[in-house]
DSSP file (Angstrom, degrees, kcal/mol; ACC not computed):
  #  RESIDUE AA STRUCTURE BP1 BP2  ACC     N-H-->O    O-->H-N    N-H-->O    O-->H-N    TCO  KAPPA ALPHA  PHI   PSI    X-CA   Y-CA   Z-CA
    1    1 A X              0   0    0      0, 0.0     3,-0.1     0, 0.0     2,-0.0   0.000 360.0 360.0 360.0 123.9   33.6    3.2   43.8
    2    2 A X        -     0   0    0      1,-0.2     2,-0.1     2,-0.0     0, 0.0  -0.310 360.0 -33.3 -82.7 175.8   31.2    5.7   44.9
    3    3 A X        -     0   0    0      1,-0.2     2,-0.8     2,-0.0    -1,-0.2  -0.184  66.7-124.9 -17.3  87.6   27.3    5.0   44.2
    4    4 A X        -     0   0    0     -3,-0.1     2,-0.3    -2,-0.1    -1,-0.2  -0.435  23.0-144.6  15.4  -0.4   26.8    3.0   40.8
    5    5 A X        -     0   0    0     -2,-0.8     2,-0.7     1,-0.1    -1,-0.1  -0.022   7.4-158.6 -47.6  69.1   24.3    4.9   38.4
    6    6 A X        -     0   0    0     -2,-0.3    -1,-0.1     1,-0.1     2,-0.1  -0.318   2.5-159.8  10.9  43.7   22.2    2.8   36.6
    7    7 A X        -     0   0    0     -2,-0.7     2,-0.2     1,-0.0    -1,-0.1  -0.333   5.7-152.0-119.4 133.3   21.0    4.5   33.7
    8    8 A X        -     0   0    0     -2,-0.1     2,-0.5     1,-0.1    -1,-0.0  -0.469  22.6-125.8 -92.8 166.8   17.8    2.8   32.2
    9    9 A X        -     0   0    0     -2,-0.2     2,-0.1     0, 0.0    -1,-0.1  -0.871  28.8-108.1-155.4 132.3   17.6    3.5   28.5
   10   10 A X        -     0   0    0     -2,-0.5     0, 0.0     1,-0.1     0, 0.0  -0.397  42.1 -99.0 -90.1 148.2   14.3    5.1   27.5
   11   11 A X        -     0   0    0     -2,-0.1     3,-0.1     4,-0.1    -1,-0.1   0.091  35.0-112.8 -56.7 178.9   11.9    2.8   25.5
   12   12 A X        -     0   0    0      1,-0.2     4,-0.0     0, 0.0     0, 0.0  -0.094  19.8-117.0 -81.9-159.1   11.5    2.9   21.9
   13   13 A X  S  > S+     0   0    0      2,-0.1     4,-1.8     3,-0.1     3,-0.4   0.840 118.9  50.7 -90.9 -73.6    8.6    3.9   20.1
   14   14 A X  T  4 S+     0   0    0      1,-0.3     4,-0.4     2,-0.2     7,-0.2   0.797 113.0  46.9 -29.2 -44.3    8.2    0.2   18.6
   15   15 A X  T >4 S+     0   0    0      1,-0.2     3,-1.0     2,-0.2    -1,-0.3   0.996 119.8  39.2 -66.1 -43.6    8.5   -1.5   22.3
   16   16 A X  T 34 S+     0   0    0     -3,-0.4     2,-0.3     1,-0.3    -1,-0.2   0.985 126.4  35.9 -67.6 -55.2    6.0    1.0   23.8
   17   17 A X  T >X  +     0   0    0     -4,-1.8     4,-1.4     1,-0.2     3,-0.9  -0.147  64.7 154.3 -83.0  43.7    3.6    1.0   20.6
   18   18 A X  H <> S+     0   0    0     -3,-1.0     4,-2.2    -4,-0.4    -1,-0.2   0.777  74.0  50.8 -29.2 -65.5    3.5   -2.7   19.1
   19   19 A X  H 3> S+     0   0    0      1,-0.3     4,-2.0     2,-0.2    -1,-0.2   0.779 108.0  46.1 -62.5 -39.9    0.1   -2.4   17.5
   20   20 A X  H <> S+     0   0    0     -3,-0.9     4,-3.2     2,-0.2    -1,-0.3   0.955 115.3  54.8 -68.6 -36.1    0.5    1.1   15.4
   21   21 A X  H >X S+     0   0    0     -4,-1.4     3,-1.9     2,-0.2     4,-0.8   0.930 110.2  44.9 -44.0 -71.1    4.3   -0.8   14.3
   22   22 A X  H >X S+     0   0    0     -4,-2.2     3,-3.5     1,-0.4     4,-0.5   0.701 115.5  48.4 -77.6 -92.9    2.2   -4.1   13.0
   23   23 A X  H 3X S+     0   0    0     -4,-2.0     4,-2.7     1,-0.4    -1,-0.4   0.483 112.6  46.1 -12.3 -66.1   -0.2   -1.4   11.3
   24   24 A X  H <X S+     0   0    0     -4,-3.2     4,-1.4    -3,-1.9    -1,-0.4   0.644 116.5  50.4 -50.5 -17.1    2.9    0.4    9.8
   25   25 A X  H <X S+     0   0    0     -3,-3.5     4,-1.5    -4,-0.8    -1,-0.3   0.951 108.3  42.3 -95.9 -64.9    4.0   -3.0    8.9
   26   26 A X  H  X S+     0   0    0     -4,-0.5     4,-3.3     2,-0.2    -2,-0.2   0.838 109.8  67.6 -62.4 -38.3    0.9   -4.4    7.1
   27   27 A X  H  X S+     0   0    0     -4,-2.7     4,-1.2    -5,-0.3    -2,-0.3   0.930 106.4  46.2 -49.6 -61.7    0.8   -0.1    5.3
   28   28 A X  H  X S+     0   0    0     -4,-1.4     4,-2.7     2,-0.2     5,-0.3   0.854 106.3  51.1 -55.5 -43.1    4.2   -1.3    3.4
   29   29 A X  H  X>S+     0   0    0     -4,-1.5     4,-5.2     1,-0.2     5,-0.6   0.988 116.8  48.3 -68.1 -40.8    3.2   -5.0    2.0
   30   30 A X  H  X5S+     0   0    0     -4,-3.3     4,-3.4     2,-0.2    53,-0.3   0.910 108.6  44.4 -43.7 -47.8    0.1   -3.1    0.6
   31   31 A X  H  X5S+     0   0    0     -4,-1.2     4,-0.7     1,-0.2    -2,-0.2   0.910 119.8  49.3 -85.5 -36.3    1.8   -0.2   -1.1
   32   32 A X  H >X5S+     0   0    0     -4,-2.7     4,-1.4     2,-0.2     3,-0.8   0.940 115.2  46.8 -42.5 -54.3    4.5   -3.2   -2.4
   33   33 A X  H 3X5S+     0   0    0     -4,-5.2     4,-1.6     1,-0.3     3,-0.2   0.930 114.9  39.9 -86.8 -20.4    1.6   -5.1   -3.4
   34   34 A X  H 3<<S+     0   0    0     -4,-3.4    -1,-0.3    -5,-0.6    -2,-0.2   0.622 107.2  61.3 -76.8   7.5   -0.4   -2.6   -5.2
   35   35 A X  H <X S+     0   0    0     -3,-0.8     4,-5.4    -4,-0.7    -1,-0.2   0.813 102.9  55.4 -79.6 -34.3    2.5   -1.0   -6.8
   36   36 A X  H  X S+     0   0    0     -4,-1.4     4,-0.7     1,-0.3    -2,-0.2   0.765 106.7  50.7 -77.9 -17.5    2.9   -4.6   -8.5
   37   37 A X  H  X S+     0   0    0     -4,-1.6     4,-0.8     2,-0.2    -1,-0.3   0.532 109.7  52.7 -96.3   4.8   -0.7   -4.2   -9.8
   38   38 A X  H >4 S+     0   0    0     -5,-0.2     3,-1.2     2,-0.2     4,-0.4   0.876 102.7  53.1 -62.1 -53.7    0.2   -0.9  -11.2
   39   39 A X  H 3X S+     0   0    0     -4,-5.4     4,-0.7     1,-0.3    -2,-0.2   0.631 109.5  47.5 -61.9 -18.6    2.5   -2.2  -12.6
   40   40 A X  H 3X S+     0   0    0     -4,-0.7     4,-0.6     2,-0.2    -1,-0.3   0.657 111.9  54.9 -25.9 -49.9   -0.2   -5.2  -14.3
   41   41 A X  H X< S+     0   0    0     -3,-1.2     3,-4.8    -4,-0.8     2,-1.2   0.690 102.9  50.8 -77.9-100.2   -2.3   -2.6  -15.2
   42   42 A X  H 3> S+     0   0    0      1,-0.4     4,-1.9    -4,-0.4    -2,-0.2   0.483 117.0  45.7  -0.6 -42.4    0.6   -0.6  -17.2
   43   43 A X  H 3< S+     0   0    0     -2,-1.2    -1,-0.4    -4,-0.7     4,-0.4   0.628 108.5  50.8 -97.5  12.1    1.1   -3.7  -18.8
   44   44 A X  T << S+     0   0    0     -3,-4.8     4,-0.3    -4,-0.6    -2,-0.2   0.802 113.2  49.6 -84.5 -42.6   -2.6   -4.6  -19.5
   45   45 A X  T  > S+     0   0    0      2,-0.2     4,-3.2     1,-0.2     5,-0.4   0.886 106.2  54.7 -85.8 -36.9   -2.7   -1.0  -21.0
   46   46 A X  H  X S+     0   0    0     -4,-1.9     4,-1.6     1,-0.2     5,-0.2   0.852 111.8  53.7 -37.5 -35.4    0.7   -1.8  -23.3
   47   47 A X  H  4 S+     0   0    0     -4,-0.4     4,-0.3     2,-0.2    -1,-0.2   0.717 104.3  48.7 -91.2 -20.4   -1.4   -4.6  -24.4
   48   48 A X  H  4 S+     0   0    0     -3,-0.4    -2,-0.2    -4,-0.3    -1,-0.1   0.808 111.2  45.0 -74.8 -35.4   -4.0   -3.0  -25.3
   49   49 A X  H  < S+     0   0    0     -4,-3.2     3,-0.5     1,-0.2    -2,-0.2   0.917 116.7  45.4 -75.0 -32.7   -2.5   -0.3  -27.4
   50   50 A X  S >< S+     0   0    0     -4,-1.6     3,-3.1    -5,-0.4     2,-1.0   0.828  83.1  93.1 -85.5 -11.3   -0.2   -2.6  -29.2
   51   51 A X  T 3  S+     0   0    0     -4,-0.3     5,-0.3     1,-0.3    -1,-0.2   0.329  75.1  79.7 -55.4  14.8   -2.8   -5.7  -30.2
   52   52 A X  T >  S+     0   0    0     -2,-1.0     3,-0.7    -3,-0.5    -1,-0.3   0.473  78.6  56.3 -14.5 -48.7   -3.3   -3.9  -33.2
   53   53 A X  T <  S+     0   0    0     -3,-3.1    -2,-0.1     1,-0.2    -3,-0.1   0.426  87.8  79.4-107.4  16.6   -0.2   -4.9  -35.1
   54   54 A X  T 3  S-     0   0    0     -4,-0.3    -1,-0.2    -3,-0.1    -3,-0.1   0.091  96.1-130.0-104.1  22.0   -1.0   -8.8  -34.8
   55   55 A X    <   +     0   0    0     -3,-0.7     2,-0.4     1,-0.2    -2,-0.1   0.857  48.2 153.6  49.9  56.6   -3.3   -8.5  -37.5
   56   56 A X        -     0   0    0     -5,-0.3     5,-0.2    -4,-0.1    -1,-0.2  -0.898  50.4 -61.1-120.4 165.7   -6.3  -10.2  -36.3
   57   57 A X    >>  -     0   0    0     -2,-0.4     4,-3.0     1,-0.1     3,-1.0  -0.012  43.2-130.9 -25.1 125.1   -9.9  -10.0  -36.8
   58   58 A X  H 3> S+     0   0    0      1,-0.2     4,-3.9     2,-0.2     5,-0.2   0.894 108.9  57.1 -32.9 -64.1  -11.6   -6.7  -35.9
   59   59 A X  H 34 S+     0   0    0      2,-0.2    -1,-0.2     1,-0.2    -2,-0.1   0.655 111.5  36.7 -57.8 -16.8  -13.9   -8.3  -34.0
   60   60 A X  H X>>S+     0   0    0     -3,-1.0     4,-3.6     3,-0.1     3,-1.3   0.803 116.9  55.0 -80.8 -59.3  -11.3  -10.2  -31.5
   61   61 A X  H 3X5S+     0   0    0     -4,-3.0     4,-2.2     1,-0.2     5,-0.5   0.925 107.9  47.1 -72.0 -17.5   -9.0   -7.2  -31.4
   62   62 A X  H 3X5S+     0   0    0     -4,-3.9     4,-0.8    -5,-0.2    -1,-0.2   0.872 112.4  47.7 -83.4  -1.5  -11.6   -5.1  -30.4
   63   63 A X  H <>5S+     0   0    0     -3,-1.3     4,-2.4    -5,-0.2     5,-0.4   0.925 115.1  46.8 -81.6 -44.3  -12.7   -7.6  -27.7
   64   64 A X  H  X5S+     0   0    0     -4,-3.6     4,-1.0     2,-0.2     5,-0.2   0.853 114.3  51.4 -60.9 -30.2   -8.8   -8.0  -26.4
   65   65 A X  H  X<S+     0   0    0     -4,-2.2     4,-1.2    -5,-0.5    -1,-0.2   0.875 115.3  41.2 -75.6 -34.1   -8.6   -4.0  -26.5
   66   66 A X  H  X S+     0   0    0     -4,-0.8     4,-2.9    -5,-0.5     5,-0.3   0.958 115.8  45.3 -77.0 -61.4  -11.5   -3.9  -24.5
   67   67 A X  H  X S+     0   0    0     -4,-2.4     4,-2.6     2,-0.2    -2,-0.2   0.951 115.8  49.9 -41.6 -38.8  -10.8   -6.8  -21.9
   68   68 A X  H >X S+     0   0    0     -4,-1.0     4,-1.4    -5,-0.4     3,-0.7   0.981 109.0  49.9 -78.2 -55.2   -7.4   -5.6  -21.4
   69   69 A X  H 3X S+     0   0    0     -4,-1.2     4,-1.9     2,-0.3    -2,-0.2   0.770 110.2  57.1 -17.0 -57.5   -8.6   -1.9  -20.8
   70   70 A X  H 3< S+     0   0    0     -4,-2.9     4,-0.4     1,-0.3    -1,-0.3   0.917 105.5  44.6 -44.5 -59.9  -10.9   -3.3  -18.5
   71   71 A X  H <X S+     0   0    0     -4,-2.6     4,-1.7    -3,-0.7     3,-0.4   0.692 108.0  53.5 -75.0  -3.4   -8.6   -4.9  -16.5
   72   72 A X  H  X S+     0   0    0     -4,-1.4     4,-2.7     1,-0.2    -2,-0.2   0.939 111.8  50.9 -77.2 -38.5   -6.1   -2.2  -16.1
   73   73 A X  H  X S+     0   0    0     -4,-1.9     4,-1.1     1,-0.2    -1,-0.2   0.674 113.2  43.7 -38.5 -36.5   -9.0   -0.1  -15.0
   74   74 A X  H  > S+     0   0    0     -4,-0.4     4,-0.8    -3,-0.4    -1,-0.2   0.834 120.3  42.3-105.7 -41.0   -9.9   -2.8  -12.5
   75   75 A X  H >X S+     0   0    0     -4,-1.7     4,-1.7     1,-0.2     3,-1.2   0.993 113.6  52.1 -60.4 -69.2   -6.2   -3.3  -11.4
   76   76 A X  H 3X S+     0   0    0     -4,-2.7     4,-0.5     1,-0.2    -2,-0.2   0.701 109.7  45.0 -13.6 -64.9   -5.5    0.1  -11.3
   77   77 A X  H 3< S+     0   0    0     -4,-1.1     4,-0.4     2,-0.2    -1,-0.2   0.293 109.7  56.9 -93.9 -17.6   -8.6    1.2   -9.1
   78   78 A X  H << S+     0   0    0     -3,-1.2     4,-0.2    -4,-0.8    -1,-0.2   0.715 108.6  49.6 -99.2 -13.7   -8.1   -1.7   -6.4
   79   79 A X  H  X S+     0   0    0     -4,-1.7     4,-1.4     2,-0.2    -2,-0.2   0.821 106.6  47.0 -64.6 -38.9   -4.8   -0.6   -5.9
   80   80 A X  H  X S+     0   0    0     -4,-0.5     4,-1.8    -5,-0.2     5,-0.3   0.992 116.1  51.0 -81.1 -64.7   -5.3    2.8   -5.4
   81   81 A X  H  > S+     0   0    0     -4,-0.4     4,-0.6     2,-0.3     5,-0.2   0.572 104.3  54.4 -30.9 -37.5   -8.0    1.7   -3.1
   82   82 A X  H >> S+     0   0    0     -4,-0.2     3,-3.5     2,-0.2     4,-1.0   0.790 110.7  49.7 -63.7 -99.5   -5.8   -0.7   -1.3
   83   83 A X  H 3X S+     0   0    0     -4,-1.4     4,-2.7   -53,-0.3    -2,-0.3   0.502 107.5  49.6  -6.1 -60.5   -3.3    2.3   -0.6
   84   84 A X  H 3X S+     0   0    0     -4,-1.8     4,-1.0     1,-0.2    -1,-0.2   0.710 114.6  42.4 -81.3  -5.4   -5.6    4.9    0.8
   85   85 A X  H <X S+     0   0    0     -3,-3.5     4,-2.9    -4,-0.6     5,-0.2   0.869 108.8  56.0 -94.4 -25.1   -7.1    3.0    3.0
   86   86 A X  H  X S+     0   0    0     -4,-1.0     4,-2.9    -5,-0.2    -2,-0.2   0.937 114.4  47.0 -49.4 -49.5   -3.8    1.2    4.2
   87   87 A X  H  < S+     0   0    0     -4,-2.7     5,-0.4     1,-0.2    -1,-0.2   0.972 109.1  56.3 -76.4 -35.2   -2.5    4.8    5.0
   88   88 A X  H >X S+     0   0    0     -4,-1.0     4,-2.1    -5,-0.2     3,-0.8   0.895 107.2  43.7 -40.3 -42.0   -5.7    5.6    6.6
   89   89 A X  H 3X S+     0   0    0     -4,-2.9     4,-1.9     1,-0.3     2,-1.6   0.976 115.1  50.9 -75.1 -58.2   -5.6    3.1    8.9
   90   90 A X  H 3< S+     0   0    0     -4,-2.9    -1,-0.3     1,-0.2    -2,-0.1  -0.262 111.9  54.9 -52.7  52.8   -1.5    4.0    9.6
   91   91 A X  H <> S+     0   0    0     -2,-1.6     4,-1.8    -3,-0.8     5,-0.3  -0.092 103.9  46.0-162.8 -65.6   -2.7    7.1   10.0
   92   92 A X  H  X S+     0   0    0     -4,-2.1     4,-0.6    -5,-0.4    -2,-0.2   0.607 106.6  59.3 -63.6 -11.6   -5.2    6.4   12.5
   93   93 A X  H >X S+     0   0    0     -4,-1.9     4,-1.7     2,-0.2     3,-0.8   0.887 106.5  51.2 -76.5 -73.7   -2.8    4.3   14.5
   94   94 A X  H >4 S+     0   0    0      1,-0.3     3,-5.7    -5,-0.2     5,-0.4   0.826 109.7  47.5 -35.8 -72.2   -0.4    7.4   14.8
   95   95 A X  H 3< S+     0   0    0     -4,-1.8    -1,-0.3     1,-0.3    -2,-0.2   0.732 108.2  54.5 -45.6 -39.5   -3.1    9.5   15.9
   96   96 A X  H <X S+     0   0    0     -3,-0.8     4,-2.0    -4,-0.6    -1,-0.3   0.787 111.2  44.7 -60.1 -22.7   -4.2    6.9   18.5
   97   97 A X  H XX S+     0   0    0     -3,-5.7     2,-9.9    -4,-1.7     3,-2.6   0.681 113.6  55.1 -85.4 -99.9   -0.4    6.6   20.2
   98   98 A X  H 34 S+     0   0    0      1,-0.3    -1,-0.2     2,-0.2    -2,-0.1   0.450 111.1  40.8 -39.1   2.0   -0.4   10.4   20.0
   99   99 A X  H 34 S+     0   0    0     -2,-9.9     3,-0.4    -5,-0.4    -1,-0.3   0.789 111.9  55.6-106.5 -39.0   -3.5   10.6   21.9
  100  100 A X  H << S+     0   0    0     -3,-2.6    -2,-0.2    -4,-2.0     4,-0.2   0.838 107.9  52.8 -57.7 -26.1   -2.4    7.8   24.3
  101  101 A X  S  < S+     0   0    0     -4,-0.7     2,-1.0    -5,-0.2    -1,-0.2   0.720  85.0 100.5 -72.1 -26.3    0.7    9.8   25.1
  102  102 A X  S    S-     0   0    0     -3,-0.4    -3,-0.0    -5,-0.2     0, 0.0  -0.578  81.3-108.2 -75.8 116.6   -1.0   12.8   26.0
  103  103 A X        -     0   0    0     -2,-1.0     2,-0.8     1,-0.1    -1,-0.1   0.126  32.7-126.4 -27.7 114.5   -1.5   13.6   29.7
  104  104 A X              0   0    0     -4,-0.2    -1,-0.1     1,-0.2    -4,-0.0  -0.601 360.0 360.0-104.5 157.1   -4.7   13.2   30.8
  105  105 A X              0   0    0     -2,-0.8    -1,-0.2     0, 0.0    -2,-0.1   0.180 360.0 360.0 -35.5 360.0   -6.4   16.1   32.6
C-alpha cells in the first residue's frame, strides 16, 4: 500500500456557524407560533361576523363584535411583528457569517 490519503471532509455550514443555526432555529418556532395567532385572529374575526345570528341584545353583540375585532387586530399585528423581526434578526446572522468568511485585507 502506497501512501494512505486521508481525506478530511470539509465542515458544514452548521459546525462552523452554530450561532446564525440557533438564530435560524429560534426564526422557525416564531413564524409557527405567529401563524397559530393568525390563525386566532381569523377565528376572532369569524366570530365577529357571525355573532349576529344568536340573537342577542344589540348592546352585547355590539360589545362581542367589537372585543373580538379588537383582538384579531391585536393578534394579527403581534404576529406580523413577531415575524419581521425574527427574519431580521436571521437575516442579520447571515450577513454576519458572510462577513466573517470574507478574507480580510
Amino acid at each position: 500500500m502506497q501512501g494512505e490519503q486521508v481525506q478530511q471532509e470539509p465542515l458544514r455550514w452548521r459546525e462552523v456557524h452554530p450561532e446564525a443555526l440557533a438564530e435560524l432555529r429560534r426564526t422557525w418556532g416564531v413564524i409557527g407560533h405567529s401563524s397559530v395567532m393568525m390563525v386566532a385572529a381569523l377565528s376572532l374575526i369569524g366570530t365577529s361576523l357571525t355573532i349576529g345570528y344568536l340573537h342577542m341584545p344589540e348592546c352585547v353583540e355590539g360589545g362581542v363584535r367589537l372585543g373580538a375585532s379588537m383582538a384579531a387586530v391585536y393578534c394579527a399585528s403581534v404576529a406580523l411583528w413577531r415575524v419581521v423581526r425574527a427574519m431580521w434578526r436571521a437575516l442579520r446572522a447571515l450577513v454576519r457569517t458572510r462577513r466573517h468568511r470574507a478574507p480580510s485585507g
